[in-house]
N, C-alpha and C positions, 0 to 999 in steps of 0.2 A: 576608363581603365577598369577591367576587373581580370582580380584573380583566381587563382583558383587553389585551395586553398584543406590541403590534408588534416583531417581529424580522426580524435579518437576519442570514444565518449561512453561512461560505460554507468552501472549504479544497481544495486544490491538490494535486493528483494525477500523481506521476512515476513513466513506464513508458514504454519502446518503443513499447510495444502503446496508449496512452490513445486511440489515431485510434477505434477500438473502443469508447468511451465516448464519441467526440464524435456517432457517430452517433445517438445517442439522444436526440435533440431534440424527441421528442413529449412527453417524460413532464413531466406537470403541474407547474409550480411550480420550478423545476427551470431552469437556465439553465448553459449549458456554453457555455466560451473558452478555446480552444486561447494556452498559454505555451510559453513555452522558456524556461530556466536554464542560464546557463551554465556551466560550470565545466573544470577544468584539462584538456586533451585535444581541448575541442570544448564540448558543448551536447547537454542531456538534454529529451527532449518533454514537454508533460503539459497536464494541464486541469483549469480552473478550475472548479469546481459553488459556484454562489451561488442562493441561494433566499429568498425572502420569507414570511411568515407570520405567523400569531396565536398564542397560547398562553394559556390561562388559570392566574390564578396566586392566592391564596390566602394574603395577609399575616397575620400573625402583628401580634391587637390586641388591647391593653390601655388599656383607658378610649378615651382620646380619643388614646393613641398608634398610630400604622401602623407596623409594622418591618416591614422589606423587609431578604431578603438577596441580594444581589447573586448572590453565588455559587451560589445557589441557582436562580437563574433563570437563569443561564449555565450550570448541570448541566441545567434541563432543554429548553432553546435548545437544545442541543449533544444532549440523546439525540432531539430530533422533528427535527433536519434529518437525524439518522444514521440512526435510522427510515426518513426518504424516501431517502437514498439507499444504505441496505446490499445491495436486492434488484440495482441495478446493479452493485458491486463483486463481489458475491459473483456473479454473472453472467461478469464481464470475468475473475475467477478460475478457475472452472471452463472459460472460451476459451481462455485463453492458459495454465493453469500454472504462472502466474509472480505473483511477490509485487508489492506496491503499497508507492511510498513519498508519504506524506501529510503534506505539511505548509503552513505558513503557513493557519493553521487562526483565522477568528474569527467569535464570537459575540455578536452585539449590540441591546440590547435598544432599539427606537427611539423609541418615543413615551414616555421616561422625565418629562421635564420637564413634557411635558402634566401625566400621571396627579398628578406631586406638585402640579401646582398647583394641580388638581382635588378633590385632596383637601385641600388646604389650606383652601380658598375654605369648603370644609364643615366648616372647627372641627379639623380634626385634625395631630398635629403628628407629620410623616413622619421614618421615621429610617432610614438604608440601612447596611448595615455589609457587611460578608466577614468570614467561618469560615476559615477548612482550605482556601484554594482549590487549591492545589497537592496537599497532602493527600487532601483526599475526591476529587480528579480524576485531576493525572497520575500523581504517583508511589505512588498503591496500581493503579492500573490505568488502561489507555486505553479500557475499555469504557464507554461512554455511562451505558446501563443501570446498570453497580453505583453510579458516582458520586451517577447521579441517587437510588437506594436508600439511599446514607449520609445526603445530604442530608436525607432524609425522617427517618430515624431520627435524629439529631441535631437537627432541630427537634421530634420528638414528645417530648423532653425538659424538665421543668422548668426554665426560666430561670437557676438556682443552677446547677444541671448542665451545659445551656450553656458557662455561664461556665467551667467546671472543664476540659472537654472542650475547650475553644477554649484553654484555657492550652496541655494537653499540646499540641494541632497547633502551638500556636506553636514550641514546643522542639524538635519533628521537623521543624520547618518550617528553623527554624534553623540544626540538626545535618543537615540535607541542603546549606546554603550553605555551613557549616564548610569547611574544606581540611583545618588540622591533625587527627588522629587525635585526638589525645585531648580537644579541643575539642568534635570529634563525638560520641566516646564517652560523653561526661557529658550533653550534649545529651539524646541517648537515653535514659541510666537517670533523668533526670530528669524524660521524657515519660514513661516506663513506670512508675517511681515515682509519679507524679502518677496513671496510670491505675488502679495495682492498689490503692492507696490508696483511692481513689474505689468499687472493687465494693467493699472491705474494709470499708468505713464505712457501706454503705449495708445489705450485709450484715449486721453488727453491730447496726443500728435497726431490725430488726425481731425481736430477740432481748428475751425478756425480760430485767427489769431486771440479774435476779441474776448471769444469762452475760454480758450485755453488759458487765459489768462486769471479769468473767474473761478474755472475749477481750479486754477494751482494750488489755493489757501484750504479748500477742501478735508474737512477733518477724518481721521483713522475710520470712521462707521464708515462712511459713504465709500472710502474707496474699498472696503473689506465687504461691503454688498455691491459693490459694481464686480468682482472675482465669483460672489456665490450667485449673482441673477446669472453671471454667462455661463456656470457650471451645471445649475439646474434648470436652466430655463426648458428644457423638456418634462420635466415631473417627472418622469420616471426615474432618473437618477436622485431625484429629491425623497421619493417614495420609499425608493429601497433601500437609501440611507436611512430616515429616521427612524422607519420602522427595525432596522438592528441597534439601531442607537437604544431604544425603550424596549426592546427584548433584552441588549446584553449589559445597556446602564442604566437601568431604571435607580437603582440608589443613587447614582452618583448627579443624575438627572435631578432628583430630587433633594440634594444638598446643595449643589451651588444657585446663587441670588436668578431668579428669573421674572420677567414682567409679568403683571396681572393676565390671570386669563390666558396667558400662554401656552399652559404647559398640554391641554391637551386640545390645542388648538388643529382642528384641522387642513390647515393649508400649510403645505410641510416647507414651503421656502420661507414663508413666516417662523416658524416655526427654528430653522436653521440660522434665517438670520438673528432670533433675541436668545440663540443656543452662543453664537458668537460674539453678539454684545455681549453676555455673561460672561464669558470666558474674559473678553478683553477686561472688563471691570474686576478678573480676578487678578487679571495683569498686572493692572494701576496698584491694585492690593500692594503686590509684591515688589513691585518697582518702588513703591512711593513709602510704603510701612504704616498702612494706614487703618491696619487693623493690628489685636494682640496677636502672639507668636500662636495660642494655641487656635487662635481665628483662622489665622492667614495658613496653617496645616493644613487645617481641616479643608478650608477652600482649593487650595490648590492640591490637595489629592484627590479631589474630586471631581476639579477640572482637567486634571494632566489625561487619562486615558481618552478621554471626549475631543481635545486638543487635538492629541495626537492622531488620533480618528479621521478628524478633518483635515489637517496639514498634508495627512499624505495621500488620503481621497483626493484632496485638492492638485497635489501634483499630478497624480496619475491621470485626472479628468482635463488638467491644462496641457498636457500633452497628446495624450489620446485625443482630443477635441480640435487641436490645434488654433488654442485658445490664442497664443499668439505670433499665430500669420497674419500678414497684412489684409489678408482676404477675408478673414473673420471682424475684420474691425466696424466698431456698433459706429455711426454717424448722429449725431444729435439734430 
């Protein structure tokens, strides 16, 4: 079944230079209105791009149910209007030089009430939810494209898995509204727990009986490097990680506990994984109280950005990789 599926999707552009975009009033689909915003000093220019359009979209049906995900259709709203308008920006960039600031940004999908009543009318009974919206959009990336790539990879998943996958974004979802540090911190190990948990186990079912048995008792390290060998096992996502990790936290790198000789070790999955023993043993810290209050501060604001780093690297590269389809599964 697919529908088809009316939008309107629009977002506002502040620069000196937007007079530069306003002239481009031939291109299809496509509507520009000069704004102004004011703020402390005076008042900054800019322009409004709003566009109409169709989309086809492709529900997720069991029996006589329709699931619709919301989020999923506002990822791909959000990459076919940034489609129509990237070749303008990247245009007005290479004129001017100068950077773009973008916001008041929306996506919306218009003839929603029809479509349910349409399917209704024909026996089916519609159900609409939201994933990860925050998660699979803004805060892994502002790129159209990847969000719309997680989306996919997250519904090519079994329904049980789903469900597992939508816990952990709950919990980075959470630990991103946090304020307190250590409120955040637990957030985190507790999305990142839920995820390596999840390759760990899935891992494990395709073992025969005898090992499956052997790895059950398997301690917290081994199955937290069974998630980071399947995410890095190319090196180049291992590369490009740590190398911003010791660009943008070399302090924090340098206060929480780490192994001899590690720290400027070069083989970056080594590297990643005694970054995540550390972290865990700041865990035990906080769980167990096994250091003083002004110990146990120090360490976990040291550890919480580095954390957080990884948890949601982590999910974005288990989806995007489709770490867990049955097709991917490692054999011993």
């Amino acid at each position: 079944m697919q529908l088809e599926l009316k939008c309107k999707a629009s977002c506002s552009i502040y620069s000196e230079f937007t007079d530069l975009i306003l002239k481009e009033q031939e291109i299809k689909n496509l509507k520009f209105k000069p704004i102004e915003k004011k703020e402390e000093g005076g008042s900054i220019k800019g322009v409004r791009i709003e566009s109409e359009f169709t989309i086809p979209y492709s529900p997720l049906i069991q029996g006589q149910e329709v699931k619709i995900c919301r989020s999923h259709i506002q990822a791909q709203i959000q990459e076919r209007f940034y489609t129509m308008i990237q070749p303008i920006l990247d245009s007005f960039m290479v004129q001017t030089k100068c950077s773009l600031i973008k916001a008041d940004k929306e996506f919306v999908w218009l003839n929603e009430e029809s479509i349910t009543k349409d399917l209704e009318k024909k026996g089916y009974k519609v159900t609409k939810y939201i994933v990860g919206t925050q998660i699979l959009s803004t805060s892994i990336s502002d790129e159209a494209h990847l969000s719309f790539d997680l989306f996919r990879g997250y519904e090519s998943l079994p329904p049980e898995d789903q469900k597992e996958i939508s816990r952990v974004m709950r919990w980075v979802e959470k630990g991103l509204k946090e304020e307190d540090h250590y409120d955040q911190f637990i957030c985190y190990w507790i999305a990142y727990n839920g995820l390596y948990n999840m390759v760990w186990n899935h891992r494990r079912e395709d073992l025969p009986r005898e090992k499956k048995e052997t790895k059950k008792q398997k301690g917290e390290r081994e199955k937290f490097e069974t998630l980071i060998d399947e995410l890095f096992a190319d090196g180049n996502t291992a590369e490009y990680f740590v190398k911003n990790l010791r660009k943008g936290y070399a302090q924090e790198l340098e206060k929480i506990p780490r192994s001899k000789n590690v720290k400027n070790v070069s083989n970056d999955l080594i590297f990643i994984q005694d970054l995540v023993c550390s972290i865990y043993s700041v865990r035990n810290c906080l769980f167990h109280g096994d250091l003083s209050l002004e110990e146990r501060n120090e360490k976990v604001k040291s550890a919480l950005p580095l954390l957080k780093e990884i948890v949601i690297l982590s999910l974005k590269e288990t989806l995007l990789k489709g770490i867990l389809l049955p097709e991917r599964s490692m054999h011993d």
